[in-house]
PQR file of N, CA, C, O and H, with PARSE charges and radii, in Angstrom:
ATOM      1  N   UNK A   1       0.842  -1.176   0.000 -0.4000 1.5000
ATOM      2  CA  UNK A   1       0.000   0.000   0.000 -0.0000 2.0000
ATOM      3  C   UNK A   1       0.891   1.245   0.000  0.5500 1.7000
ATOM      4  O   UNK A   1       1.975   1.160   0.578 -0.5500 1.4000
ATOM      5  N   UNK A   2       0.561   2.327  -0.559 -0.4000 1.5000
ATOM      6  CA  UNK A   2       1.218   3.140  -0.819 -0.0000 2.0000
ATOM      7  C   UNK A   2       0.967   4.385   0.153  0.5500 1.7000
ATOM      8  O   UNK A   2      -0.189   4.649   0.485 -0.5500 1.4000
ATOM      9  H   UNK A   2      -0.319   2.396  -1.029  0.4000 1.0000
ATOM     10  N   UNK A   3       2.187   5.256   0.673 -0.4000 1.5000
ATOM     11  CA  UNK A   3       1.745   6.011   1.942 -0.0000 2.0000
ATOM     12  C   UNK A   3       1.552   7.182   1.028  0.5500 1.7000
ATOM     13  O   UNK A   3       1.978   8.164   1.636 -0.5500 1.4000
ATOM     14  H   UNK A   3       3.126   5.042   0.404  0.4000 1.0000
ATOM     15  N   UNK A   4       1.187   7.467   0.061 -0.4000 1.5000
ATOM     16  CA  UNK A   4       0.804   8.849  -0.541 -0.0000 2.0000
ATOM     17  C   UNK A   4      -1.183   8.815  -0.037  0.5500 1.7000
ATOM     18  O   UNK A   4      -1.796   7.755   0.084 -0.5500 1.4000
ATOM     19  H   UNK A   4       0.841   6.669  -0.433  0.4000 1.0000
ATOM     20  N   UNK A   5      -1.618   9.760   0.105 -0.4000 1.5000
ATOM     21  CA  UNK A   5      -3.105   9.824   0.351 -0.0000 2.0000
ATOM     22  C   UNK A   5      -3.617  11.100   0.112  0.5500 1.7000
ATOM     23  O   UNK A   5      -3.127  11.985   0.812 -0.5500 1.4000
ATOM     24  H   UNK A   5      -1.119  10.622   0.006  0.4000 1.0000
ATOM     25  N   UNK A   6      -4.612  11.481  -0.822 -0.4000 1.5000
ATOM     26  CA  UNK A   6      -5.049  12.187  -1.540 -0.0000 2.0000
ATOM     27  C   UNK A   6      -6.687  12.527  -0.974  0.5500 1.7000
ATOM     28  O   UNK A   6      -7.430  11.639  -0.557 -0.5500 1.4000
ATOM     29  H   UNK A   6      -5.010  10.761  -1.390  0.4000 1.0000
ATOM     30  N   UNK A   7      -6.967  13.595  -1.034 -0.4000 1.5000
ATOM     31  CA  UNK A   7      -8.607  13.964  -0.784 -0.0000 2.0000
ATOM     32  C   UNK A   7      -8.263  15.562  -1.027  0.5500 1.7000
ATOM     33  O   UNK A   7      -7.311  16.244  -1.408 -0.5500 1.4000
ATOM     34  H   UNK A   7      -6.363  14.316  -1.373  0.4000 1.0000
ATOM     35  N   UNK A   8      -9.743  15.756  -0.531 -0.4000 1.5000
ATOM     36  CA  UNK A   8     -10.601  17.192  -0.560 -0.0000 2.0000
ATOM     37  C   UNK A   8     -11.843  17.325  -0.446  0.5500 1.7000
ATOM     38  O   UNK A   8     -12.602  16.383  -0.221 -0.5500 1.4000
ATOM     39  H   UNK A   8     -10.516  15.202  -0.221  0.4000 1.0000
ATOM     40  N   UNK A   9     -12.189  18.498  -0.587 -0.4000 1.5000
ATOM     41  CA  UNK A   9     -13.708  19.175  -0.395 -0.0000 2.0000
ATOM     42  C   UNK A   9     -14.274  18.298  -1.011  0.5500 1.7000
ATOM     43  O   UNK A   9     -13.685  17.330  -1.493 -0.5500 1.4000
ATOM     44  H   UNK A   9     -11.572  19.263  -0.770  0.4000 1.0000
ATOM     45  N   UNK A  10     -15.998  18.583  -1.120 -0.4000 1.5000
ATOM     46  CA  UNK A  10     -16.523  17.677  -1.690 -0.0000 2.0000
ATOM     47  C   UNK A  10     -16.609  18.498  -3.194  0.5500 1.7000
ATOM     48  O   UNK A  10     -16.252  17.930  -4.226 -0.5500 1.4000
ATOM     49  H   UNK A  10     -16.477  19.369  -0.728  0.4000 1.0000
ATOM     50  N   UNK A  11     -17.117  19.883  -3.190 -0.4000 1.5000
ATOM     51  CA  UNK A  11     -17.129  20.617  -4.612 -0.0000 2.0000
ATOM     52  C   UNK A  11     -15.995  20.649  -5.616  0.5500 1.7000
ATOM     53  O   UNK A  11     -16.142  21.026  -6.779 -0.5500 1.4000
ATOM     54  H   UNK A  11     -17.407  20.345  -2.351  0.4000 1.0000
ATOM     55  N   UNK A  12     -14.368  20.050  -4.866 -0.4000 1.5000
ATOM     56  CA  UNK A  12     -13.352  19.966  -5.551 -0.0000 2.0000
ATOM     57  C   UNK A  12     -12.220  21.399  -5.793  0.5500 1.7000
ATOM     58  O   UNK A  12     -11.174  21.458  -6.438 -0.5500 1.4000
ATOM     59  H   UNK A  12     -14.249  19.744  -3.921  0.4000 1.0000
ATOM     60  N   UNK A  13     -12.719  22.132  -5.232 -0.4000 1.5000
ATOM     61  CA  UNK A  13     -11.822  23.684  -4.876 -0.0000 2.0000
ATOM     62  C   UNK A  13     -10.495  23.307  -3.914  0.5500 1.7000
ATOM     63  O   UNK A  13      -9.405  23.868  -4.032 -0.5500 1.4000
ATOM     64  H   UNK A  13     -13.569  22.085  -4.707  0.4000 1.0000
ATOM     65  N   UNK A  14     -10.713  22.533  -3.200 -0.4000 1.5000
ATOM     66  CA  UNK A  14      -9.259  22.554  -2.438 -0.0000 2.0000
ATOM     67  C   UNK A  14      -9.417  20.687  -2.646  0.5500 1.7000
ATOM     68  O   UNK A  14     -10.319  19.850  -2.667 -0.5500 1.4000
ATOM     69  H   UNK A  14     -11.598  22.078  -3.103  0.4000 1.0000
ATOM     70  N   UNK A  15      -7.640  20.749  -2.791 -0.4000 1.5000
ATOM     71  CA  UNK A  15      -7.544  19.135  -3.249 -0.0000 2.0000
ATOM     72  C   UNK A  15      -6.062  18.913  -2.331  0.5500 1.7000
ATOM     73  O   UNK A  15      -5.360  19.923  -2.277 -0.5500 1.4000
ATOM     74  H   UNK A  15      -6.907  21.429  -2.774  0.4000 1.0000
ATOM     75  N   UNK A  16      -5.582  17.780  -1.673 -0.4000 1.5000
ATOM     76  CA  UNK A  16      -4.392  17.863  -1.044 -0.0000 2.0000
ATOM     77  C   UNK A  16      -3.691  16.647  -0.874  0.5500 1.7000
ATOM     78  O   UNK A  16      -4.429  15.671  -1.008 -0.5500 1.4000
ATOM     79  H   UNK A  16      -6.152  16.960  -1.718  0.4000 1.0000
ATOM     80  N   UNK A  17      -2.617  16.406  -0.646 -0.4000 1.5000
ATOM     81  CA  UNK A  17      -1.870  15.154  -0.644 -0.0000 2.0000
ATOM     82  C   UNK A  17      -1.104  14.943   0.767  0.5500 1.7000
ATOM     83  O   UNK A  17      -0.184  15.726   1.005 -0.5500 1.4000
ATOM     84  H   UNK A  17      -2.017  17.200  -0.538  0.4000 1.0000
ATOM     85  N   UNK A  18      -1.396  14.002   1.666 -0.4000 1.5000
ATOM     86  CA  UNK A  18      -0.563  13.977   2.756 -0.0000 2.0000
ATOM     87  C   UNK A  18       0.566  12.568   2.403  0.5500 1.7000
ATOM     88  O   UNK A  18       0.063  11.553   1.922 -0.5500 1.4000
ATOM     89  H   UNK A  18      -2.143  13.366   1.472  0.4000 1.0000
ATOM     90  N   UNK A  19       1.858  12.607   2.642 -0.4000 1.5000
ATOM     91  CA  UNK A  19       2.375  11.866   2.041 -0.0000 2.0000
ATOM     92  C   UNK A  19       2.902  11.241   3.978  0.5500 1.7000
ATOM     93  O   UNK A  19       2.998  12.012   4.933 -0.5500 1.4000
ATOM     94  H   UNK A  19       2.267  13.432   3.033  0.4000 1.0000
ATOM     95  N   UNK A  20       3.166   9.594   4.037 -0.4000 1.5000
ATOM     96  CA  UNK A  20       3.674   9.204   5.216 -0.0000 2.0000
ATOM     97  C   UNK A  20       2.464   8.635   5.660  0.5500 1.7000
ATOM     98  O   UNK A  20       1.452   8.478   4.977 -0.5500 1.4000
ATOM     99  H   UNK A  20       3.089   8.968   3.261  0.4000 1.0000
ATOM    100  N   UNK A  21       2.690   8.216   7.305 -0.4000 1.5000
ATOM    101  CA  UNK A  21       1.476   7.374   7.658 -0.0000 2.0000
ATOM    102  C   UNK A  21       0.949   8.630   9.062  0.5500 1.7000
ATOM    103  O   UNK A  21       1.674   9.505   9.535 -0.5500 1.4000
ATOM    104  H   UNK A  21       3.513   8.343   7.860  0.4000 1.0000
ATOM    105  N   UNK A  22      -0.516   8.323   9.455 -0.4000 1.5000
ATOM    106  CA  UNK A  22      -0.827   8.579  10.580 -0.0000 2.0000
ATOM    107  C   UNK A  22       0.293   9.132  11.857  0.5500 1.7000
ATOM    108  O   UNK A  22       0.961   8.295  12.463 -0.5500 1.4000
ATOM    109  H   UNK A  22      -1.106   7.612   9.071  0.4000 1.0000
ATOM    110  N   UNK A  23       0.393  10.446  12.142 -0.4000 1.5000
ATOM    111  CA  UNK A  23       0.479  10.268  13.832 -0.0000 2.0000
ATOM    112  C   UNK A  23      -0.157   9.577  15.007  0.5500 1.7000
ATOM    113  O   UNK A  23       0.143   8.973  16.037 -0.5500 1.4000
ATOM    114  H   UNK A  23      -0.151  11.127  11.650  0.4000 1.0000
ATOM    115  N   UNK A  24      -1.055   9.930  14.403 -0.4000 1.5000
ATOM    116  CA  UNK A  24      -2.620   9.602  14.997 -0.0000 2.0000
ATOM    117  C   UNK A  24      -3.880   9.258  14.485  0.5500 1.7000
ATOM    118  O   UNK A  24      -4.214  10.236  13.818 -0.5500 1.4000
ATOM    119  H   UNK A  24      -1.299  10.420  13.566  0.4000 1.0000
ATOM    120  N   UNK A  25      -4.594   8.572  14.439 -0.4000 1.5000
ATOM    121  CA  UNK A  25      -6.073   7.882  13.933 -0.0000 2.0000
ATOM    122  C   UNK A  25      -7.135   7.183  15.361  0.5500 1.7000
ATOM    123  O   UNK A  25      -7.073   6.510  16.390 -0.5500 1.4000
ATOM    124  H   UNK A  25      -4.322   7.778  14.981  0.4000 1.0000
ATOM    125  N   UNK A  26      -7.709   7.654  14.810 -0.4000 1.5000
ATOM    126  CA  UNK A  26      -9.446   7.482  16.175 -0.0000 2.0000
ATOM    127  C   UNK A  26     -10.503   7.245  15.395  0.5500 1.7000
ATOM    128  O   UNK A  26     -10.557   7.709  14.256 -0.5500 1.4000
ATOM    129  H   UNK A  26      -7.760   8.201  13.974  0.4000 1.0000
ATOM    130  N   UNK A  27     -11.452   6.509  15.906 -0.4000 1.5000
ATOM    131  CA  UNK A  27     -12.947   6.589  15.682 -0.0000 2.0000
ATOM    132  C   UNK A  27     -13.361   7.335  16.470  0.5500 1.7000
ATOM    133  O   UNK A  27     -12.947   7.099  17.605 -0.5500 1.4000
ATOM    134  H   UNK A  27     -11.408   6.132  16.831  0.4000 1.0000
ATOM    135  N   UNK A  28     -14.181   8.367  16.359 -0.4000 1.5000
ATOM    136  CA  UNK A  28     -15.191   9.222  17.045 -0.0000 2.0000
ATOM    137  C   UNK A  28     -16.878   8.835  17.397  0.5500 1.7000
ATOM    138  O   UNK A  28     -17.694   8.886  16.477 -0.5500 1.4000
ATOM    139  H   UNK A  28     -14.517   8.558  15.436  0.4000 1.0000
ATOM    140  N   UNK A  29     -17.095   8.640  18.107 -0.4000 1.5000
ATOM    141  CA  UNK A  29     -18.928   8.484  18.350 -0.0000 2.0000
ATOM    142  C   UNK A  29     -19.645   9.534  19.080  0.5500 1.7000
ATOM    143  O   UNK A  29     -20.869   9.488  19.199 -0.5500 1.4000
ATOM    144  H   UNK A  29     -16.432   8.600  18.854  0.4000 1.0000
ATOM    145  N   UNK A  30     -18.873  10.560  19.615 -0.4000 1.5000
ATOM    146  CA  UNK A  30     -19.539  11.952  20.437 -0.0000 2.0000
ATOM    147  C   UNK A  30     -20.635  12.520  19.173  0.5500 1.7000
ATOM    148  O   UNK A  30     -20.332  12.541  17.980 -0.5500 1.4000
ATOM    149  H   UNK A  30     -17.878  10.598  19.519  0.4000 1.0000
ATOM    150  N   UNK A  31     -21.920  12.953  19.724 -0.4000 1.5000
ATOM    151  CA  UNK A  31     -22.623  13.823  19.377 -0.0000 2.0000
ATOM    152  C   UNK A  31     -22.370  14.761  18.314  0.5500 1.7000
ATOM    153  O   UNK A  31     -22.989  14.742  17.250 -0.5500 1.4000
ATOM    154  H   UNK A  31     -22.166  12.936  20.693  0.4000 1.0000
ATOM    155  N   UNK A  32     -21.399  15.635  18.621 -0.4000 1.5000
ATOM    156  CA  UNK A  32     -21.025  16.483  17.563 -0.0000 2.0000
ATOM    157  C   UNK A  32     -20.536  15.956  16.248  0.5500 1.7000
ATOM    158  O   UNK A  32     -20.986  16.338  15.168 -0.5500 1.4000
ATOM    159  H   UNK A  32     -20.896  15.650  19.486  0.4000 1.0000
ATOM    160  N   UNK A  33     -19.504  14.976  16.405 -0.4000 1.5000
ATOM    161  CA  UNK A  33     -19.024  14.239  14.931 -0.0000 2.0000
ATOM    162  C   UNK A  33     -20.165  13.923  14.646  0.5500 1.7000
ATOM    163  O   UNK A  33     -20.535  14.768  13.831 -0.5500 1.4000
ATOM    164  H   UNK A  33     -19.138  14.665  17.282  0.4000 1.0000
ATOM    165  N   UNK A  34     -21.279  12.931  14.887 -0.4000 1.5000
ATOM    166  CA  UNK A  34     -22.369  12.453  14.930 -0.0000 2.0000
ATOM    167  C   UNK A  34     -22.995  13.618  13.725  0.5500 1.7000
ATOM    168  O   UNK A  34     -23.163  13.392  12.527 -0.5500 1.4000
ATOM    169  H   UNK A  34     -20.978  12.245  15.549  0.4000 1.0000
ATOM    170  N   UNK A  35     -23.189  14.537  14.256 -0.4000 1.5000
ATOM    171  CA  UNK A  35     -23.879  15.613  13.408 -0.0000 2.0000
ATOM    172  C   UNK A  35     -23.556  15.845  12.620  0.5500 1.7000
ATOM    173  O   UNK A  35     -24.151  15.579  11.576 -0.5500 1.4000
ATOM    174  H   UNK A  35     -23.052  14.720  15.230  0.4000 1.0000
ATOM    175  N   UNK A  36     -22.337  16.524  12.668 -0.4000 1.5000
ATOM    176  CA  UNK A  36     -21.147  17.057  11.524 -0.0000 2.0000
ATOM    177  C   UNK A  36     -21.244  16.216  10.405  0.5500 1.7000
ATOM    178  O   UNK A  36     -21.440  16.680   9.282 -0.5500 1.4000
ATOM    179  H   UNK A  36     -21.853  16.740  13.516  0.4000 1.0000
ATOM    180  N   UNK A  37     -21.119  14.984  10.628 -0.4000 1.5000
ATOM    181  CA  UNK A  37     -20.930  14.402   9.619 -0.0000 2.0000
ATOM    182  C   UNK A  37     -22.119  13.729   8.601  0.5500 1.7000
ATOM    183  O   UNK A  37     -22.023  13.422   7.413 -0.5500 1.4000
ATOM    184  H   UNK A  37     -20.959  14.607  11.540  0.4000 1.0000
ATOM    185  N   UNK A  38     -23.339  13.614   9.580 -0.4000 1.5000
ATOM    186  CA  UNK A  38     -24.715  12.765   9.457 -0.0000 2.0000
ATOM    187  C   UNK A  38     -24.235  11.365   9.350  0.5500 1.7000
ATOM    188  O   UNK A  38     -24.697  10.639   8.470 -0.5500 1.4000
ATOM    189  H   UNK A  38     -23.416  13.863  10.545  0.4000 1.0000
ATOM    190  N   UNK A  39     -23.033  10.791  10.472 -0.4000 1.5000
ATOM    191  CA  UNK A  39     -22.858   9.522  10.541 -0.0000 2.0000
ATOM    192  C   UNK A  39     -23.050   9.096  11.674  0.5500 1.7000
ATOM    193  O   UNK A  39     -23.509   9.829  12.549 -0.5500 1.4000
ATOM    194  H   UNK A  39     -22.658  11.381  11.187  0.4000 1.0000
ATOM    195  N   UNK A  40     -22.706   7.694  11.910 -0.4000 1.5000
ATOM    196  CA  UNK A  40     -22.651   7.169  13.570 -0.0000 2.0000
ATOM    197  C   UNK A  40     -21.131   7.217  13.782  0.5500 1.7000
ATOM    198  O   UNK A  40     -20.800   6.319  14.556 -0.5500 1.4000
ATOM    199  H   UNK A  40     -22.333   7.098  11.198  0.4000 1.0000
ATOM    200  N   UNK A  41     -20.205   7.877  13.407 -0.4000 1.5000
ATOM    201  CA  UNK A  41     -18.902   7.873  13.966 -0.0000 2.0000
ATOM    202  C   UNK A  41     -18.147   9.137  12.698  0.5500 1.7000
ATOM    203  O   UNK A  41     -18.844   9.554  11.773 -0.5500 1.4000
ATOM    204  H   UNK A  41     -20.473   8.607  12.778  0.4000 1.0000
ATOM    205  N   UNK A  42     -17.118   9.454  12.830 -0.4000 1.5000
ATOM    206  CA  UNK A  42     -16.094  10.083  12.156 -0.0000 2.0000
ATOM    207  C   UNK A  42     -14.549   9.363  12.559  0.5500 1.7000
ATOM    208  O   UNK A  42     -14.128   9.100  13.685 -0.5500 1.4000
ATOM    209  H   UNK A  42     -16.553   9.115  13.581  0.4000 1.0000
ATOM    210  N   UNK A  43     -13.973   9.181  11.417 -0.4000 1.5000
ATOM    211  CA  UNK A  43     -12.815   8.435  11.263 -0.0000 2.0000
ATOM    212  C   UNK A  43     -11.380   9.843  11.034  0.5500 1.7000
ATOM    213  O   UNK A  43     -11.175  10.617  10.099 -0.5500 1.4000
ATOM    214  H   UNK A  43     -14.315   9.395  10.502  0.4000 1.0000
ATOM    215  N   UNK A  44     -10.905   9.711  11.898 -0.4000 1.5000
ATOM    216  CA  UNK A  44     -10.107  10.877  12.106 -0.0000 2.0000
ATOM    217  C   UNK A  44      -8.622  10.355  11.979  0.5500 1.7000
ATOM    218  O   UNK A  44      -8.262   9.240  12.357 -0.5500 1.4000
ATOM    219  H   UNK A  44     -11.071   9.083  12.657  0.4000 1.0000
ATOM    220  N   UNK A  45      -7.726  11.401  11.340 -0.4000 1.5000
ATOM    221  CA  UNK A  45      -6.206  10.947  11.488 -0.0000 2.0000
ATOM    222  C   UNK A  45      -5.465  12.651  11.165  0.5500 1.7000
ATOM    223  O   UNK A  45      -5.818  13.714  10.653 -0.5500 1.4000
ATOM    224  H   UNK A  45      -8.019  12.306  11.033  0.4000 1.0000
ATOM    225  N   UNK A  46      -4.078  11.976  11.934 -0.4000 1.5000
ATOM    226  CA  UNK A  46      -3.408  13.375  12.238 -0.0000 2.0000
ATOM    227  C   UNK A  46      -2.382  13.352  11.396  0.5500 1.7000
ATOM    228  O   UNK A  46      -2.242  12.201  10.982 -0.5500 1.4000
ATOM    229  H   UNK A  46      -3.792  11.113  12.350  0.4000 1.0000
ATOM    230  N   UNK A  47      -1.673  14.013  10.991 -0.4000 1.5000
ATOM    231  CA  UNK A  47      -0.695  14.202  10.010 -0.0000 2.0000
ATOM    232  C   UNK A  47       0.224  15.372  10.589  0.5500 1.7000
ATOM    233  O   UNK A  47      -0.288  16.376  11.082 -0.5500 1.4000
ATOM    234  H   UNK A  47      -1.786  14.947  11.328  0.4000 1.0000
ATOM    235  N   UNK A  48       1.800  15.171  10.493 -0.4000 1.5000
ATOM    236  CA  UNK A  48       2.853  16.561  10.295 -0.0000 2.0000
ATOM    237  C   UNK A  48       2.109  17.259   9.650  0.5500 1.7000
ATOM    238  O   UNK A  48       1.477  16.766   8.717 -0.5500 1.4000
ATOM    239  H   UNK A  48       2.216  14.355  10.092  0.4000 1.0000
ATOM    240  N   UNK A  49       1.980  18.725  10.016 -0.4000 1.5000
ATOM    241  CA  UNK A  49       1.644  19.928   8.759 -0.0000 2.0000
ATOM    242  C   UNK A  49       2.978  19.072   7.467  0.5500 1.7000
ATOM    243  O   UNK A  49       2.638  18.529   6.416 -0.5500 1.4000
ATOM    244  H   UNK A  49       2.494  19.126  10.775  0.4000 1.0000
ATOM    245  N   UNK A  50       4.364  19.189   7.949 -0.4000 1.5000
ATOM    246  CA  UNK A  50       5.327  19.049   7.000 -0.0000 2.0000
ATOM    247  C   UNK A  50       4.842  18.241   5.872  0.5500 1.7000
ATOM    248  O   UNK A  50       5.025  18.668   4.732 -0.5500 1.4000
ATOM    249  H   UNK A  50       4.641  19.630   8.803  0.4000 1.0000
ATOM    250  N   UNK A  51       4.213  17.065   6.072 -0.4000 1.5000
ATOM    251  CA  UNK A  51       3.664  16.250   5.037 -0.0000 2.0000
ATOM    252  C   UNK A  51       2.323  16.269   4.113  0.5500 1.7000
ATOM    253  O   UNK A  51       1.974  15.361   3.358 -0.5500 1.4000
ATOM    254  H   UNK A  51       4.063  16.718   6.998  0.4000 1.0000
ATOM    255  N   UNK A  52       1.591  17.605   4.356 -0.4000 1.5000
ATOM    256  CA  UNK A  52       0.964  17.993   4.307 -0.0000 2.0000
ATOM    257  C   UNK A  52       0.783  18.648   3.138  0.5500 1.7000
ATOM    258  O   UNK A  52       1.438  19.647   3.433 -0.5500 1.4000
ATOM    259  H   UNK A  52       1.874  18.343   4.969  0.4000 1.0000
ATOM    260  N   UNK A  53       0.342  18.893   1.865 -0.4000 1.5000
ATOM    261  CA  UNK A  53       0.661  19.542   0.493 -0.0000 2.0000
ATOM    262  C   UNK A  53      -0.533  19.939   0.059  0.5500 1.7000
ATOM    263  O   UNK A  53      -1.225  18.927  -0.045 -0.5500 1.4000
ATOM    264  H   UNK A  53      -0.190  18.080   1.626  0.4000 1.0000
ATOM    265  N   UNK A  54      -1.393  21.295  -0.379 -0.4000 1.5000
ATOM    266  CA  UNK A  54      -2.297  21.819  -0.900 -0.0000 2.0000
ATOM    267  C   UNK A  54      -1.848  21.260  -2.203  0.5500 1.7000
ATOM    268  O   UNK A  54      -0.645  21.001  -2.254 -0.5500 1.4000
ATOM    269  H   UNK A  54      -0.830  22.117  -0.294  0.4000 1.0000
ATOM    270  N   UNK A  55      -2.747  20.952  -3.556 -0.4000 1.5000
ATOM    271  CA  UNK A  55      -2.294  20.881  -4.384 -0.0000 2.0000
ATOM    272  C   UNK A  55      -3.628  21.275  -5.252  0.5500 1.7000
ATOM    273  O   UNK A  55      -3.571  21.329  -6.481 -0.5500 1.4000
ATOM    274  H   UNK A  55      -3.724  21.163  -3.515  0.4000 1.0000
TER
END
């Protein structure tokens, strides 16, 4: 598997590449993610800014 990982907005205006693995990764089930997202959880992970690339 390859540690490059790619996303963005959903309209496609901001697009970005975090390259490396997780600092950090959680499942969320609090209320607020709950909402935010209209799911039963939010899947969260942390990244260096350094690895971090607007593109």
């Amino acid at each position: 598997m390859s540690d490059d990982h790619f996303g963005g907005c959903t309209c496609g205006a901001v697009r970005y590449r975090v390259i490396g693995k997780p600092q950090v990764a959680t499942v969320c089930h609090c209320r607020f993610c709950q909402k935010r997202l209209a799911s039963a959880f939010a899947v969260l992970a942390a990244f260096p800014e350094e690895s971090v690339e607007v593109i």
